[in-house]
N, CA, C and O of each residue as an XYZ file, in Angstrom:
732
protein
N     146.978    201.798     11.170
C     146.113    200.705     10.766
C     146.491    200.277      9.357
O     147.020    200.996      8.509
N     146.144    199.004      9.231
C     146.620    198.823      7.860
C     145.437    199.216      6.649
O     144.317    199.685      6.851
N     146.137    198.829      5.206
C     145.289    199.176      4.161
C     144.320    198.580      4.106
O     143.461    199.094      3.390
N     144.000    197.425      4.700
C     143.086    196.281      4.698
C     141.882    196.638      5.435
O     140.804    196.070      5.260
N     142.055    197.472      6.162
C     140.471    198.081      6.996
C     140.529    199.517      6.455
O     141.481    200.252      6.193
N     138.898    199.710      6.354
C     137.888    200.714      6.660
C     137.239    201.444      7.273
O     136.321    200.631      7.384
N     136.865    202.316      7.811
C     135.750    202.294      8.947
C     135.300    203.738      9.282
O     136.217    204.559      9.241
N     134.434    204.075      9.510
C     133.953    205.620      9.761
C     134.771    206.410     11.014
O     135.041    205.978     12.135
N     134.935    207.150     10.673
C     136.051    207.872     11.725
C     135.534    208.193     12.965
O     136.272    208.512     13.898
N     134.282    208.135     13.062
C     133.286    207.969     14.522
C     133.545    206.640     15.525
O     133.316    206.268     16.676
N     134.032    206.293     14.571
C     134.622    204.579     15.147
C     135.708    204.313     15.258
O     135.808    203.089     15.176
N     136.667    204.785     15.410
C     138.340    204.387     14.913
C     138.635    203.882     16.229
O     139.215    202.811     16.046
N     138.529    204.112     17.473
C     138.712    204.206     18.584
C     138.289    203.022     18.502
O     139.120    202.202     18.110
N     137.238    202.640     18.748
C     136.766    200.914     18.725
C     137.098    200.057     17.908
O     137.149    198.914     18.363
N     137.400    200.216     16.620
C     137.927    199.614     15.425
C     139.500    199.547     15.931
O     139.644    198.350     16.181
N     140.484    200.065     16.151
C     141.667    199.605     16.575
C     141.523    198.914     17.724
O     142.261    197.929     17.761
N     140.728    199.095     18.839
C     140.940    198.648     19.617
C     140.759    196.305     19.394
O     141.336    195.295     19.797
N     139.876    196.596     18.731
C     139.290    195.513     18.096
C     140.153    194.571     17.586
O     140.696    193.554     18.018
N     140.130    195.317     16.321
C     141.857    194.691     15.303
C     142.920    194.712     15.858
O     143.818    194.105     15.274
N     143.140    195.142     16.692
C     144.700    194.683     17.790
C     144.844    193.537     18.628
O     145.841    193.209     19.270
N     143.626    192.906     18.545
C     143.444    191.581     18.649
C     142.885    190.546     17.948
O     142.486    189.437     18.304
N     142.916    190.952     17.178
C     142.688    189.735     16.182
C     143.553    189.176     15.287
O     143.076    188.797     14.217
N     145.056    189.002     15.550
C     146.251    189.366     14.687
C     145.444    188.179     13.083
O     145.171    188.595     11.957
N     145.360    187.445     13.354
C     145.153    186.499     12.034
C     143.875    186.968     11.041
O     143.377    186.413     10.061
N     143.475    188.598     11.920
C     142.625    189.526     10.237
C     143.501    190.308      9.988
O     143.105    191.229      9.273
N     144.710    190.364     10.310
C     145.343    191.899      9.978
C     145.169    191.785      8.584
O     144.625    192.709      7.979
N     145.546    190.807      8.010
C     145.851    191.029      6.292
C     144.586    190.362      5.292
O     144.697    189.646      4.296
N     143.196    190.961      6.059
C     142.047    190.677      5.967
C     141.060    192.066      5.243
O     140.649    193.067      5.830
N     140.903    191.712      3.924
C     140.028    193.204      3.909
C     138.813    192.903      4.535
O     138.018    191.996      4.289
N     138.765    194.090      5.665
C     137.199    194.458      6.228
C     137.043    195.632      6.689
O     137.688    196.444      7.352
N     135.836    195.532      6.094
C     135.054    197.552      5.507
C     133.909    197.689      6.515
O     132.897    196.994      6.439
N     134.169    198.884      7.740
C     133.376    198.787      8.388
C     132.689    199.922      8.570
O     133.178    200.747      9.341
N     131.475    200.206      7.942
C     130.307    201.000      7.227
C     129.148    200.744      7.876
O     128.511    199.815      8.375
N     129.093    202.415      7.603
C     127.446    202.776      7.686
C     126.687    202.398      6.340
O     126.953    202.541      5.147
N     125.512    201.795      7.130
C     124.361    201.513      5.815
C     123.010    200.817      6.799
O     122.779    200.739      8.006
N     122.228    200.337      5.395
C     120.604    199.876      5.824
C     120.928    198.192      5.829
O     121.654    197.482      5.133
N     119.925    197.905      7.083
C     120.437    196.455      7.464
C     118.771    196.383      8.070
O     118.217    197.333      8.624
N     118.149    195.048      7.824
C     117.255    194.619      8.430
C     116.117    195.564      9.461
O     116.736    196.624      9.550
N     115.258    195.688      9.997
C     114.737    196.334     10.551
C     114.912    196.145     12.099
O     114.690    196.915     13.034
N     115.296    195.101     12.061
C     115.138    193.952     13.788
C     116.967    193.806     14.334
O     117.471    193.059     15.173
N     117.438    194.602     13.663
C     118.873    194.644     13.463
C     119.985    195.688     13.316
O     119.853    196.530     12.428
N     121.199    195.717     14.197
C     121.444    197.113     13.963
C     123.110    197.500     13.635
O     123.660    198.595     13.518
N     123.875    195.495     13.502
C     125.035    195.065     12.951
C     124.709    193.722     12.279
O     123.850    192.864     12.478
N     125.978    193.900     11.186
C     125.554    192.662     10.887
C     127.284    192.474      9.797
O     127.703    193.486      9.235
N     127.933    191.363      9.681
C     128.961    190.740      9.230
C     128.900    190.282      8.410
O     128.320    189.365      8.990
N     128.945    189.860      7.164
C     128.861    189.354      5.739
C     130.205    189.479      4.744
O     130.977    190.427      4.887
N     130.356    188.770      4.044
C     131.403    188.400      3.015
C     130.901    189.458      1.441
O     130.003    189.045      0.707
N     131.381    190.326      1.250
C     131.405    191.287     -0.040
C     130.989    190.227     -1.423
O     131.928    189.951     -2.169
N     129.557    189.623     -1.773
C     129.256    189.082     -2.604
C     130.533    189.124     -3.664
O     131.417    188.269     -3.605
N     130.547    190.241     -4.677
C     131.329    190.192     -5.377
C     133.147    189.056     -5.040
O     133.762    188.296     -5.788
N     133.338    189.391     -3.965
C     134.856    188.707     -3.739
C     134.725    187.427     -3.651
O     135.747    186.751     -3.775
N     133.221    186.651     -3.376
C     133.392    185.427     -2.741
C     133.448    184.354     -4.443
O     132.891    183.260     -4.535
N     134.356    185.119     -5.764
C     134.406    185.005     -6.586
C     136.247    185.061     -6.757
O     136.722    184.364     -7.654
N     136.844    185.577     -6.215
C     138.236    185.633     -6.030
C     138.194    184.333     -4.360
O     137.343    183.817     -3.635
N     139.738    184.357     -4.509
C     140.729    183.072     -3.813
C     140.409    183.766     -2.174
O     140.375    184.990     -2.047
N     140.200    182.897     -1.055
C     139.336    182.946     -0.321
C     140.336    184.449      0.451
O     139.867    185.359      1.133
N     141.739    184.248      0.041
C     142.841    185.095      0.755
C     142.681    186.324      0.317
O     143.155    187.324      0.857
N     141.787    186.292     -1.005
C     141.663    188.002     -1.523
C     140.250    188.427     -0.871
O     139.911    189.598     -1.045
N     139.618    187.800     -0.325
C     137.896    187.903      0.101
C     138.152    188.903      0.595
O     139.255    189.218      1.042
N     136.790    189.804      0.589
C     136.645    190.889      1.162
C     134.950    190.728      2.068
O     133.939    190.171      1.640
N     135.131    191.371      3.285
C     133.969    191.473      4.050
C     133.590    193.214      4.758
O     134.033    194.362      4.791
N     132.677    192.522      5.140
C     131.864    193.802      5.461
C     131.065    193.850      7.271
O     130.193    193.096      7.702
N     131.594    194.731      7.824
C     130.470    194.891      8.895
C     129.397    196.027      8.842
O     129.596    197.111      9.390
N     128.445    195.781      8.274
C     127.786    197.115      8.329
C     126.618    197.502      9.236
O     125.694    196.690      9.281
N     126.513    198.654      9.990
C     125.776    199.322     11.318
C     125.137    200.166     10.826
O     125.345    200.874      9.841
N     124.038    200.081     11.770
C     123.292    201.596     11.495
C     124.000    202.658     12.302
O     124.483    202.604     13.433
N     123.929    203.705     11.361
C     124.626    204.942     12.135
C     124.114    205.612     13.139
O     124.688    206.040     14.141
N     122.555    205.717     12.706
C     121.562    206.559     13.519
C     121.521    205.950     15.104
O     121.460    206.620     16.135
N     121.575    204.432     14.977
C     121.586    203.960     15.994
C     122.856    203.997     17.161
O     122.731    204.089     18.382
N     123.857    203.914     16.520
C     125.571    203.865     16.863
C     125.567    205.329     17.604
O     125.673    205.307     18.831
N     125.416    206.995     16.747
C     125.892    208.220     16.682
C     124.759    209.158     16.958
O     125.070    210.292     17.324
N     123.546    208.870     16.843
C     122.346    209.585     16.640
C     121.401    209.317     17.422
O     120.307    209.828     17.183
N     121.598    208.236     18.845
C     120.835    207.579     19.750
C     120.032    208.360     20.685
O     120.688    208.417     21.725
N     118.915    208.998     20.824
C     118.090    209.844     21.957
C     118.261    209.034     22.685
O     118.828    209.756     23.505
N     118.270    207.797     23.282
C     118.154    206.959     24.059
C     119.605    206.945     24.853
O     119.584    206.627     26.042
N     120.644    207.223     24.338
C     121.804    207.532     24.782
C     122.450    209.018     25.160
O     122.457    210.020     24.445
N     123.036    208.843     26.613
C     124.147    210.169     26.733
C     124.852    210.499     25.459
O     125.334    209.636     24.725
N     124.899    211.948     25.197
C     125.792    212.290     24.090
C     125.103    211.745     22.723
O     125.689    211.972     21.664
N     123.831    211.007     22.717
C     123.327    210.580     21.319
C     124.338    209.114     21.224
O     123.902    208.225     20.492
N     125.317    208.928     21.758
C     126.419    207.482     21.387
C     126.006    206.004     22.285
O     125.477    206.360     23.338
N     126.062    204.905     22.218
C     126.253    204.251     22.246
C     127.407    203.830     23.376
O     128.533    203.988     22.905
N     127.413    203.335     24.743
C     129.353    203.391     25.226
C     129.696    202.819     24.632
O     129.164    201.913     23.990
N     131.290    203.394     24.692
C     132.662    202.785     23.949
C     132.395    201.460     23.677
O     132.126    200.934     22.598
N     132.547    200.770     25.263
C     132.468    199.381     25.728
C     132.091    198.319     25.053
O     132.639    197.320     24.586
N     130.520    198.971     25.131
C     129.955    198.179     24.078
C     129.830    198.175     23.100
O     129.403    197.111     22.652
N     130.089    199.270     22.119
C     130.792    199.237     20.814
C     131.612    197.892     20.630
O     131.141    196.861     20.151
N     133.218    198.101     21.191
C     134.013    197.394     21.007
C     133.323    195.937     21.231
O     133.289    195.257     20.205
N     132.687    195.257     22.564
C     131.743    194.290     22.535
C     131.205    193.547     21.062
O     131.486    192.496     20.486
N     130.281    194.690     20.794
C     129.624    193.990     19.330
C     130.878    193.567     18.228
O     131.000    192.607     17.467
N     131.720    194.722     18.512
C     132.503    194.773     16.995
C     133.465    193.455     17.145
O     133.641    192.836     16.095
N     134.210    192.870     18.505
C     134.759    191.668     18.801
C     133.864    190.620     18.472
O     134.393    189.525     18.286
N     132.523    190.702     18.347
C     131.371    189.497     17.540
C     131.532    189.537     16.977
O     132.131    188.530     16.600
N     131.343    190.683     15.857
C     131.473    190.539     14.562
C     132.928    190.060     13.569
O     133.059    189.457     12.504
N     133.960    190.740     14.640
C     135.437    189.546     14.020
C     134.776    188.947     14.242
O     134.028    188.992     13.265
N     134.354    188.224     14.965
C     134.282    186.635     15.768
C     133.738    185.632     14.426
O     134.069    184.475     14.167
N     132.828    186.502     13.731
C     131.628    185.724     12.240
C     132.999    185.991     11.115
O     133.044    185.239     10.142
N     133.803    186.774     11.226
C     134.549    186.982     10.258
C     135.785    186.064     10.355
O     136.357    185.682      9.335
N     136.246    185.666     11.761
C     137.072    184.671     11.691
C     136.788    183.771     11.669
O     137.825    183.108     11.690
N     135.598    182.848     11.621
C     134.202    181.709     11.254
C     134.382    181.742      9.414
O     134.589    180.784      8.668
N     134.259    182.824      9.156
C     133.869    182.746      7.460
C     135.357    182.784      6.700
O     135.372    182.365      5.543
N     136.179    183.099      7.083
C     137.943    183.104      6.967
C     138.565    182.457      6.061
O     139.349    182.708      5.146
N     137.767    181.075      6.752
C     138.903    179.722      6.048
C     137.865    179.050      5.422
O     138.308    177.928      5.178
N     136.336    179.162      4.898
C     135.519    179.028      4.549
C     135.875    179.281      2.828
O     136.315    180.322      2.340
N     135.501    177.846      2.013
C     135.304    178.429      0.398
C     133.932    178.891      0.051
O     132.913    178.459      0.590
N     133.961    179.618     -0.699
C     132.796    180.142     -1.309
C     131.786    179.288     -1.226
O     130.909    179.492     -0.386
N     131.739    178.402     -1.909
C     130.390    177.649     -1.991
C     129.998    177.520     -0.349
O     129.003    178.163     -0.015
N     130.557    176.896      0.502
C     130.399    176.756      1.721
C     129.670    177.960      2.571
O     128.600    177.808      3.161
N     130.259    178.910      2.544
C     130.043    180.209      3.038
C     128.442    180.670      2.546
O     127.659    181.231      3.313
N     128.127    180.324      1.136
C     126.748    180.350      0.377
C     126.083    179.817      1.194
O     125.335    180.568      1.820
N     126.054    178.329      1.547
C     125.455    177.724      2.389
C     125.274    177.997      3.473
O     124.234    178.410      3.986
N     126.137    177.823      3.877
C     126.578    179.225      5.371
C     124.614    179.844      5.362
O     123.511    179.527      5.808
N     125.202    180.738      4.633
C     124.198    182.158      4.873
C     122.945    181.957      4.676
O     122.030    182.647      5.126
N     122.783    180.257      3.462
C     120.900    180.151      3.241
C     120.857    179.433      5.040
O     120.005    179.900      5.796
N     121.814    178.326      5.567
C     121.331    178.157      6.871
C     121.093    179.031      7.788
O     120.410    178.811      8.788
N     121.558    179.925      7.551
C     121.684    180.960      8.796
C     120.123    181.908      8.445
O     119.367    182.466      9.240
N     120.069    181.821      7.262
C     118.810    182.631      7.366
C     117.856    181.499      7.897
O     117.253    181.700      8.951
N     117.689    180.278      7.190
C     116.539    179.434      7.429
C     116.370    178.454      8.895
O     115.275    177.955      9.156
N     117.130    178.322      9.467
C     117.839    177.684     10.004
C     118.176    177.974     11.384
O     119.353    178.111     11.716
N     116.960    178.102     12.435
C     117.399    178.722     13.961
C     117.951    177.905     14.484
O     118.422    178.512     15.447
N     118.421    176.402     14.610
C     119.667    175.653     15.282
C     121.047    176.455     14.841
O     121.989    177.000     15.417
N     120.668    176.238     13.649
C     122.016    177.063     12.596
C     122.791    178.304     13.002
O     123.995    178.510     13.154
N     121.664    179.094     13.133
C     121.860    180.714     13.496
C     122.425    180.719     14.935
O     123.403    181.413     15.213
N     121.783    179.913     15.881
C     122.505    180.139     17.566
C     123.678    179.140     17.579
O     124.299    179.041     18.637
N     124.018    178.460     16.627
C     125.243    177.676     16.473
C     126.101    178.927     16.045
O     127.019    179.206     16.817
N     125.967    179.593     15.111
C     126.980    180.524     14.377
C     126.880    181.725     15.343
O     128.003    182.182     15.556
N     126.045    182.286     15.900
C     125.985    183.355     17.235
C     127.513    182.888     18.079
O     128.586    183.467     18.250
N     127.016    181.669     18.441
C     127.627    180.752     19.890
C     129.420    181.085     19.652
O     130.300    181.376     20.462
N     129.436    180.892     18.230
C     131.049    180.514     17.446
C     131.637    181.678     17.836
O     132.682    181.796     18.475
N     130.537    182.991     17.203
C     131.156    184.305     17.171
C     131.709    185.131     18.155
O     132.754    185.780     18.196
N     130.573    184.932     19.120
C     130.993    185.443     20.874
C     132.335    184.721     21.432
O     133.370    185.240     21.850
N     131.934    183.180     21.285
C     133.614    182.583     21.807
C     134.611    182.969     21.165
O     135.735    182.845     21.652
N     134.403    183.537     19.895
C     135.800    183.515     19.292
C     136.390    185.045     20.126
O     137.516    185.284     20.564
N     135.334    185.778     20.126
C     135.273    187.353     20.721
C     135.690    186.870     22.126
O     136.026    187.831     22.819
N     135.761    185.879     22.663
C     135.803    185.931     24.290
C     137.695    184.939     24.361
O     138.613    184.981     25.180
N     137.509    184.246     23.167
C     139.120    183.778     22.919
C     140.353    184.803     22.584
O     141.559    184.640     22.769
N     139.662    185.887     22.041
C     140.702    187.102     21.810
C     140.384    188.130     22.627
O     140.314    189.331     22.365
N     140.182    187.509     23.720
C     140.586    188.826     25.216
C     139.180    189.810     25.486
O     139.128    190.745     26.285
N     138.500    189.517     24.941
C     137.144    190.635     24.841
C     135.779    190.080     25.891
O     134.570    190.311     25.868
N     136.668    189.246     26.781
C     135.550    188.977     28.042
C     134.788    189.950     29.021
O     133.846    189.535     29.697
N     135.125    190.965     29.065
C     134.646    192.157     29.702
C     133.731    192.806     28.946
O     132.695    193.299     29.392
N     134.190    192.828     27.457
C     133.255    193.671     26.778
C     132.390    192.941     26.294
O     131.589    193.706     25.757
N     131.948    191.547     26.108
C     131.141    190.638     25.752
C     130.013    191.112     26.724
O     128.958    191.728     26.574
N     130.717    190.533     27.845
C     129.441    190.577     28.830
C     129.068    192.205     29.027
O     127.917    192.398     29.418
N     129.686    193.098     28.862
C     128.714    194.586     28.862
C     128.100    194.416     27.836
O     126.901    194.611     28.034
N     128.402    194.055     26.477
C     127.339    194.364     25.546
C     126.029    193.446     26.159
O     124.939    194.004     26.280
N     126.200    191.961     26.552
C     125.591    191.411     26.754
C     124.271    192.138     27.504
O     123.090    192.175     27.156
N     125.045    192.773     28.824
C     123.761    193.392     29.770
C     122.963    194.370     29.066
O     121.746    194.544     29.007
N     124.260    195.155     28.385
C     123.615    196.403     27.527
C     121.963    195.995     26.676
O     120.850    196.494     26.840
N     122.495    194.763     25.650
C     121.492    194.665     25.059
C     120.183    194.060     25.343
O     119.187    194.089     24.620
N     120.351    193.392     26.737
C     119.289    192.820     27.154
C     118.575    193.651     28.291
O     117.799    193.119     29.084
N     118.937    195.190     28.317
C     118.375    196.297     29.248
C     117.171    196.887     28.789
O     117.381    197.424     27.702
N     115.523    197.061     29.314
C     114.701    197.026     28.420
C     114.549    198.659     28.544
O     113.528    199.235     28.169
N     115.660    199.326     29.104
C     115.589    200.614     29.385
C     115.824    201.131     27.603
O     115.381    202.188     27.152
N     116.482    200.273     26.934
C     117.186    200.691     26.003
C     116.242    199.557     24.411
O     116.288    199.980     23.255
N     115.649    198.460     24.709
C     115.291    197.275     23.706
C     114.105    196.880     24.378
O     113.887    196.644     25.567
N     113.401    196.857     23.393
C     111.964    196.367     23.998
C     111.898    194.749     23.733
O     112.550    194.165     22.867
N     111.032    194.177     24.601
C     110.898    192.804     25.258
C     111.022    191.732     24.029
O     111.399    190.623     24.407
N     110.791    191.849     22.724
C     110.941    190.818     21.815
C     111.876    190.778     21.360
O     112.139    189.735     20.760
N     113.110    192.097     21.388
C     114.264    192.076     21.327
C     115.243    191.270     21.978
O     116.147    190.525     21.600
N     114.579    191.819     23.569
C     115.556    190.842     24.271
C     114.896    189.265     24.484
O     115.817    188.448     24.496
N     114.180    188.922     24.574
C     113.839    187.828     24.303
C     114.207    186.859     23.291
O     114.144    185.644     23.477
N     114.821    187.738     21.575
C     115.335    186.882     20.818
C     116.802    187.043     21.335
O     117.338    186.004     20.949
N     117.813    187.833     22.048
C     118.859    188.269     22.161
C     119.044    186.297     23.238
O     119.953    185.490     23.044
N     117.419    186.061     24.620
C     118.341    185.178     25.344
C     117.540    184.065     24.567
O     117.056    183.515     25.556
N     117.170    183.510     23.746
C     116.836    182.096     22.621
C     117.784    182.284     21.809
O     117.845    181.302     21.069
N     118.707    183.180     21.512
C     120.194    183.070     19.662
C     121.567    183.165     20.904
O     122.561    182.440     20.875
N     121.423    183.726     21.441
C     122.954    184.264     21.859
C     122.955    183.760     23.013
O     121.979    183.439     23.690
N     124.585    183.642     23.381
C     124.839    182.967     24.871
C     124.414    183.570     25.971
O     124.381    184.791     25.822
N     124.065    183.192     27.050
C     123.365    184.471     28.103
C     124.988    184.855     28.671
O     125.926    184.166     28.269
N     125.173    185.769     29.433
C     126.315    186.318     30.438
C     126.935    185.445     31.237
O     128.151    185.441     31.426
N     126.167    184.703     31.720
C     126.835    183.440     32.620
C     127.561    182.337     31.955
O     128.510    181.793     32.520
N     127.050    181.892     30.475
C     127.963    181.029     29.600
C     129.000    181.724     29.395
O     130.075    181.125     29.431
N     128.996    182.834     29.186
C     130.304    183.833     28.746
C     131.693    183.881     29.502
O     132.842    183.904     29.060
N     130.969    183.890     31.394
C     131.803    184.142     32.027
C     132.303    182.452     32.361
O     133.481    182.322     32.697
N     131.731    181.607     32.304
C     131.991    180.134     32.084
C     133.067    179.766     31.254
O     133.806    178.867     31.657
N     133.327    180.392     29.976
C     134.295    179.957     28.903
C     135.413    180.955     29.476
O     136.598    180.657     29.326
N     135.112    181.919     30.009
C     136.106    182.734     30.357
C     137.317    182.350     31.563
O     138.525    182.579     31.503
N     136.493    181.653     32.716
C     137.086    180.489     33.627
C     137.868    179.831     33.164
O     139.012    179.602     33.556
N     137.240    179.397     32.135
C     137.985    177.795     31.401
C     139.258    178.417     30.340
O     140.235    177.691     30.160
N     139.204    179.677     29.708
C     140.284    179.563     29.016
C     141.661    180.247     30.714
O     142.839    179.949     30.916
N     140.819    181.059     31.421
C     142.137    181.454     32.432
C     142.725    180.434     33.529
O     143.705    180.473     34.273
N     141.383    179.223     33.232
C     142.126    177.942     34.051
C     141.721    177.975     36.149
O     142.125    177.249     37.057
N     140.803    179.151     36.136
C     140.211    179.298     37.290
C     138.822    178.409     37.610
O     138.247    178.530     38.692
């Protein structure tokens, strides 16, 4: 892997699998960490405040997960999370990172007050992230995360309820997926 990624060694397996398709982050710093994120939330993609002060090519980003949730899951075999859908989320999250890429700073600022304020905004930038995840080969694992997260065995009902009002349902997924194989 190159010098340009990070990532907890609980993850490496999904993290290469990830970055082996995304050739246009290879020479992308992104740090992919455990830490505290929202309560209603359990990934999340962002641009390293500090960098969005250097040239957009030196930017540095961040995916950061909860661990407890990822490694420490009662709700899961083995306490984990599947592979599958690991890799799933983590192909979204390129997906916001190749969205914020070619983005200048100021823009990207904006970016983030719409995205907080802003629910057209937010399922516009969802919508970007998944296609971009479903343009770099990750159509299989889209739609498992997809089912995954909308299983109430695992997310209770206001969860998935915001999961089908922000994000594409499974059937748009497999729709773009048609259209890029031309079936």
């Amino acid at each position: 892997m190159s010098i340009y990624v990070t990532y907890p060694k609980e993850l490496e397996k999904e993290v290469m699998i990830v970055m082996a398709k995304y050739p246009e982050l290879q020479q992308t710093f992104i740090h992919f960490k455990w830490g505290k994120i929202a309560a209603k939330s359990f990934m999340l993609a962002q641009p390293q405040v500090a960098s969005l002060l250097r040239h957009r090519s030196k930017r540095e980003y961040q995916i950061i997960m909860k661990e407890r949730f990822f490694t420490h899951n009662k709700m899961m075999e083995n306490g984990r999370v599947p592979s599958e859908v690991i890799v799933g989320w983590l192909a979204h999250e390129l997906g916001h990172i190749l969205d914020y890429k070619d983005r200048s700073s100021w823009n990207l600022a904006w970016f983030g007050v719409k995205y907080y304020f802003l629910t057209s905004f937010l399922k516009k930038a969802e919508i970007t992230a998944d296609h971009n995840a479903v343009k770099h080969g990750f159509i299989d694992e889209i739609v498992v995360s997809k089912e995954f997260g909308r299983n109430p065995k695992y997310f209770p009902k206001d969860y998935i309820a915001k999961l089908n009002r922000l994000y594409p349902s499974v059937k748009t997924v497999k729709e773009w997926a048609k259209n890029l194989i031309g079936g």
